[in-house]
N, C-alpha and C positions, 0 to 999 in steps of 0.2 A: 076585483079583477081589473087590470089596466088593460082598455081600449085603443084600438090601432087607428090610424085615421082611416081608416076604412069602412068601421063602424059606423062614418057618422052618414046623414045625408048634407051634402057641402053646398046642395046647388042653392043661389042667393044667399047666401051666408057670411058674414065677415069671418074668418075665418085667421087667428091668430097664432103665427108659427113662430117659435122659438129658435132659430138658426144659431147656428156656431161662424160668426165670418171675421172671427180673431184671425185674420192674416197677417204674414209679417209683410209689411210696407217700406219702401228703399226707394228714396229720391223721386216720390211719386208716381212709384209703381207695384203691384203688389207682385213678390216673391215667389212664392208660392198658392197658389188659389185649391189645393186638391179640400179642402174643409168647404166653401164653396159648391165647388161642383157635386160635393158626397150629399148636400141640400137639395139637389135637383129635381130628384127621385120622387121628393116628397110635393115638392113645391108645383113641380109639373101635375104632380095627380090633382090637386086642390083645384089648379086651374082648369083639368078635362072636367072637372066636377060643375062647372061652374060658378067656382067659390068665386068672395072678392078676398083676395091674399092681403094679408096686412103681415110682416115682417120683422122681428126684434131681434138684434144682437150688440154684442158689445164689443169693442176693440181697444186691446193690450189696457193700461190702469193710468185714469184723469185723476191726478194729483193739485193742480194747478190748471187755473183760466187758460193759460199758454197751451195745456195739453189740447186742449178742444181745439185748433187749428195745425195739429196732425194727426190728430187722430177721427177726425168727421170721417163716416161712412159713405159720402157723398163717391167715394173713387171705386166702392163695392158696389153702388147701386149702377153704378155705369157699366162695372162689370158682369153683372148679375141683366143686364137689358141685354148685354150680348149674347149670353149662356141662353136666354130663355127666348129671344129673336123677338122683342117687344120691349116697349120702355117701363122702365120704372120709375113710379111717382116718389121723389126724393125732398118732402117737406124740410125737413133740416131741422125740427124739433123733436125733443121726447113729448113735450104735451105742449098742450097752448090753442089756441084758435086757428091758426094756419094748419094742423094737423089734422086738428079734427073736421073742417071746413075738406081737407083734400079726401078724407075717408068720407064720410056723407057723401062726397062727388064720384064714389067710384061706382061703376059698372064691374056686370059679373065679370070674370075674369083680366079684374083688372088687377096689379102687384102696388104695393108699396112698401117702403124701406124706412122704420123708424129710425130718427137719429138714434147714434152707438147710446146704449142703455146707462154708460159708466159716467156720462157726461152728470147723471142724477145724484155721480159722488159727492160733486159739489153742493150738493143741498143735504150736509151730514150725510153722506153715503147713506142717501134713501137707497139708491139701490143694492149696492153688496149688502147690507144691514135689513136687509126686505122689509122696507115702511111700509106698513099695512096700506095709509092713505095713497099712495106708489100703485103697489099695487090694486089697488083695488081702481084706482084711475085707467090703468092699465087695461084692464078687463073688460071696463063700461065701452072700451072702444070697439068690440069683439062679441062674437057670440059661442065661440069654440075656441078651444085653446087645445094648439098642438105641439109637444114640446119634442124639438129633434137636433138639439144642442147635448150631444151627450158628453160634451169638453165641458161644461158647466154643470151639471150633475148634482155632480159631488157638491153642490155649492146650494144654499138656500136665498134665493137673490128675491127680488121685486118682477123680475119678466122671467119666472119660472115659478118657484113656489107661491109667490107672490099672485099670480095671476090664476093660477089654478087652484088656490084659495078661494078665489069669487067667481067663479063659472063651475057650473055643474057639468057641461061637456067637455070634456078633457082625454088626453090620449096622449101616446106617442107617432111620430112619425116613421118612416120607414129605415129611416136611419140608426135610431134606438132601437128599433125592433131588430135588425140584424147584431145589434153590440150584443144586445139581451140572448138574443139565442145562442151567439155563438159562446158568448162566457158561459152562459148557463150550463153547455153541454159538456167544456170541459173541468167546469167545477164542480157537477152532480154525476156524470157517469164518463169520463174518459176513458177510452180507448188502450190497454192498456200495453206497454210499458207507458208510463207519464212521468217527460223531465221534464225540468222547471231550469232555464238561463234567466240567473239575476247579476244586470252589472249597473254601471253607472259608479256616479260620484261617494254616493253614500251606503252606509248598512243601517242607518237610521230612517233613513227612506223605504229600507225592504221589510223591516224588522215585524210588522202586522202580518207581511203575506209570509213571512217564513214562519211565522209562528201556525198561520191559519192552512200552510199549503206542505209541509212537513213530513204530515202524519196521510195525504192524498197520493206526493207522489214518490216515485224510486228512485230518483236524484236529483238536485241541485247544483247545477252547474255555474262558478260563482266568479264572476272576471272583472274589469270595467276598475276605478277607483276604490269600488268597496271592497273589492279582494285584499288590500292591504293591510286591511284593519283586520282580515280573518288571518292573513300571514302572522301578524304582527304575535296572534294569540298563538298561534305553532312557538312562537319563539326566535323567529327570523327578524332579522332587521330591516328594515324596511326606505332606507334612505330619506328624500324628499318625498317620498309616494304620498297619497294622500290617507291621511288617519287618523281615525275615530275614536281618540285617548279612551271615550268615558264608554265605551261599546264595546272594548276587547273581552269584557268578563262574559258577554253574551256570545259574544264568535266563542268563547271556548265552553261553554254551554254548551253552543250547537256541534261543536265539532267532538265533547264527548260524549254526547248523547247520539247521534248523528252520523260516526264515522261512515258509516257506510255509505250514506248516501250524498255526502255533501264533497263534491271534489272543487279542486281549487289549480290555480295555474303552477305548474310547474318549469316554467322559464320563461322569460318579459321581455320587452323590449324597452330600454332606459333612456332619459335626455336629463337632459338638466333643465329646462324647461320646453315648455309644448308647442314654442315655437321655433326648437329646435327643427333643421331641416332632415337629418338624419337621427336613427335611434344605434343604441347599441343594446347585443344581446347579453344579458347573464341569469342563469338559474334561481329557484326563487330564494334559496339558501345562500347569496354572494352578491345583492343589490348592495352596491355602491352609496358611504352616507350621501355623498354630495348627489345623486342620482335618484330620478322618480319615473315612477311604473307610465307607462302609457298605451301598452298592446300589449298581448298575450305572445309570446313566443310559438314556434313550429309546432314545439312538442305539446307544446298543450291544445295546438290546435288539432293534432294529432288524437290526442285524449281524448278532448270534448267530441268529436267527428265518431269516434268509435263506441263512445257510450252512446250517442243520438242515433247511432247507424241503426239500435236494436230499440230505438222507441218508436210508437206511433201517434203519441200527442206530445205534441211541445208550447209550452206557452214560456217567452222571452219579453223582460222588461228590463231594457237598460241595454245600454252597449258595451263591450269589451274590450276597448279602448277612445281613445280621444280621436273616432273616425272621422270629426270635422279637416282633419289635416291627413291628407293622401300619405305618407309617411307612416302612421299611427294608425291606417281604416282596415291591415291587413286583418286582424283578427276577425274583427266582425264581417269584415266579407266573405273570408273562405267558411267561415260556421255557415251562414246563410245558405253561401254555395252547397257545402255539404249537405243540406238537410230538403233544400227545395228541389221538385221532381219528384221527389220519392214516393210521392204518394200518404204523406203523416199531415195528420192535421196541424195546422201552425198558427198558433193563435202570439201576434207582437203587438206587446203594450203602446199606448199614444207618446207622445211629448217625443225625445230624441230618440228612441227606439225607432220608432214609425216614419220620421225623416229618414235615418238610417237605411232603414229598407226601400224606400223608396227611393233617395238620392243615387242608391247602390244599383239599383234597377232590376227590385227585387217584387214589385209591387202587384205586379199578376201572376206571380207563383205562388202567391201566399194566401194561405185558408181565408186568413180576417186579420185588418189592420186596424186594430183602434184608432179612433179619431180624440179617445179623449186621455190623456198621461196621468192626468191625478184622479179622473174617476174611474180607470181601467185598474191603477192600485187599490182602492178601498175597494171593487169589488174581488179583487184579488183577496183582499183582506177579511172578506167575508159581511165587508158595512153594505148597510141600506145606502141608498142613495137618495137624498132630501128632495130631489127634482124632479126623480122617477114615483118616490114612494109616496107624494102628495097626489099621483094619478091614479092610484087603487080605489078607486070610489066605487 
């Protein structure tokens, strides 16, 4: 059974939380913080507890010595002393003397921010490769280990499996805990009619949850770049759109096995490239070779809108067009539109889905926003998750 931090008793305790504070950072400032503040929840409780909060996360991938001078967590922990109206202790290492000198010095409710965990790639990626001796250093610093990075998951690292490997007190945060419930419920008893919106780039990217989500629910609503690849198996021509040569035999797989429940778009919006300022419309049977897919047309938004209008669980991974460009975001906005209010449960995958909705300003009508993209798919997919399933003890 996995324990919630609630389980534990926190007061004097070092207490070691696994945050997600991968933000994207721009000319020294960070972009976006909603990952951040979604940590609060958990972080705040530790400290009414009277825990000493000790802090690990990693930010975007240290290739090179050069990375570590933009990528130091030094500009989270500044922001993190604002969110939480107290400073935080920002040592600047993953290990060393100066780390553990500033954790020995803490008082109850005191925070600190270990440097981004990635920087340990450069010693053979002890961390991605979770070195046991990593881990297991990790751990000695702590006496609870809480893991509430659900964007890392999916991932078997050194400051998650790693660390929950050598401490016997282990749990999720408050933050896992609400990802967990809400997948849980609509992948064990949904609310029924149950659609499924899959878009984005690829079909090789969906191809676990279509196989695992299928036979669960009453339609597949299927748009974004990997629509093209399922046109392509209709028979249509597909222009520049984006497609999945070695994947067509499986779009017609699904689509004969399938027909009923798998709809797909029936007119586009075209450019010739996606930073075209305007698109042009044609049917999915008359795409232009020199022209590529980048929004769903009227009608298909039309489609989609009225299959959803009779569901009451929806879970949406991927977007249904290239909404980073105002031009190209009609699609997946008026779906969103359509479906929010109404009272149906909305469960939208992490990574560009969950920008999506949020950018869109969609983010308090909606049931539950993953916070994590590749571990909201595998649990889609029906996988264990190596960073949750190390905390069933």
């Amino acid at each position: 059974m996995i324990k919630t931090i609630k389980d534990f008793e926190l007061k004097g305790k070092k207490v070691l939380i696994r945050c997600d504070f991968n933000v994207p950072i721009k000319d020294g400032e960070i972009k976006d913080d909603n990952r951040l503040k979604e940590s609060l929840k958990t972080i705040n409780y530790a400290l009414d507890q009277g825990a000493k909060v000790i802090i690990f996360s990693h930010l975007g991938r240290v290739k090179t010595p050069e990375d570590k001078e933009k990528l130091s967590l030094g500009i989270v922990a500044e922001k993190l002393s604002f969110y939480l109206n107290k400073q935080v202790a920002f040592p600047g290492e993953t290990r060393g003397i100066k780390l553990e000198d500033s954790i020995s010095n803490m008082k109850d409710r005191d925070v600190l921010l270990v440097e981004n965990t990635r920087f340990e790639d450069l010693n053979e990626k002890a961390e991605s490769k979770n070195d046991q001796t990593l881990g297991k250093y990790w751990a000695s610093l702590g006496e609870i280990f809480i893991n509430d990075a659900f964007g890392t998951a999916h991932r078997a690292h050194a400051s998650n499996v790693g660390i929950a490997n050598n401490l016997s007190d282990v749990g999720v945060g408050f933050l896992i805990e609400k990802e967990l419930i809400n997948f849980k419920k609509v992948l064990e008893s949904p609310e029924k009619p149950f659609s499924l919106i899959l878009g984005g780039a690829k079909v090789s990217d969906k191809i676990g949850v279509i196989e695992n989500l299928v036979h669960k629910v009453d339609n597949i609503i299927i748009g974004g770049g990997m629509a093209y690849t399922f046109l392509k198996a209709k028979g249509y021509e597909v222009g520049n759109s984006l497609l999945e040569e070695e994947y067509i035999d499986f779009c017609k797989e699904m689509l004969v096995k399938y027909s009923d429940k798998i709809i797909l778009p029936v007119d586009n919006i075209l450019a010739k490239s996606i930073d075209d300022e305007l698109g042009y419309y044609a049917s999915s049977d008359s795409i232009n070779e020199d022209m590529m897919g980048v929004d769903i047309g009227d009608e298909t938004i039309a489609n989609f809108l009225e299959v959803l209008s009779e569901s009451k669980t929806v879970v949406w991974n991927g977007p249904l067009g290239v909404f980073e460009h105002d031009s190209f975001s009609k699609g997946t906005k008026e779906v969103f539109k359509g479906i929010v209010d109404t009272g149906k449960t909305i469960i939208v995958g992490g990574g560009d889905t969950a920008s999506a909705a949020i950018n869109l300003g969609f983010k308090d009508k909606i049931t539950h926003i993953s916070t994590g993209g590749g571990a909201s798919l595998e649990l889609l997919e029906g996988k264990d998750l190596p960073g949750i399933k190390v905390l069933n003890k």
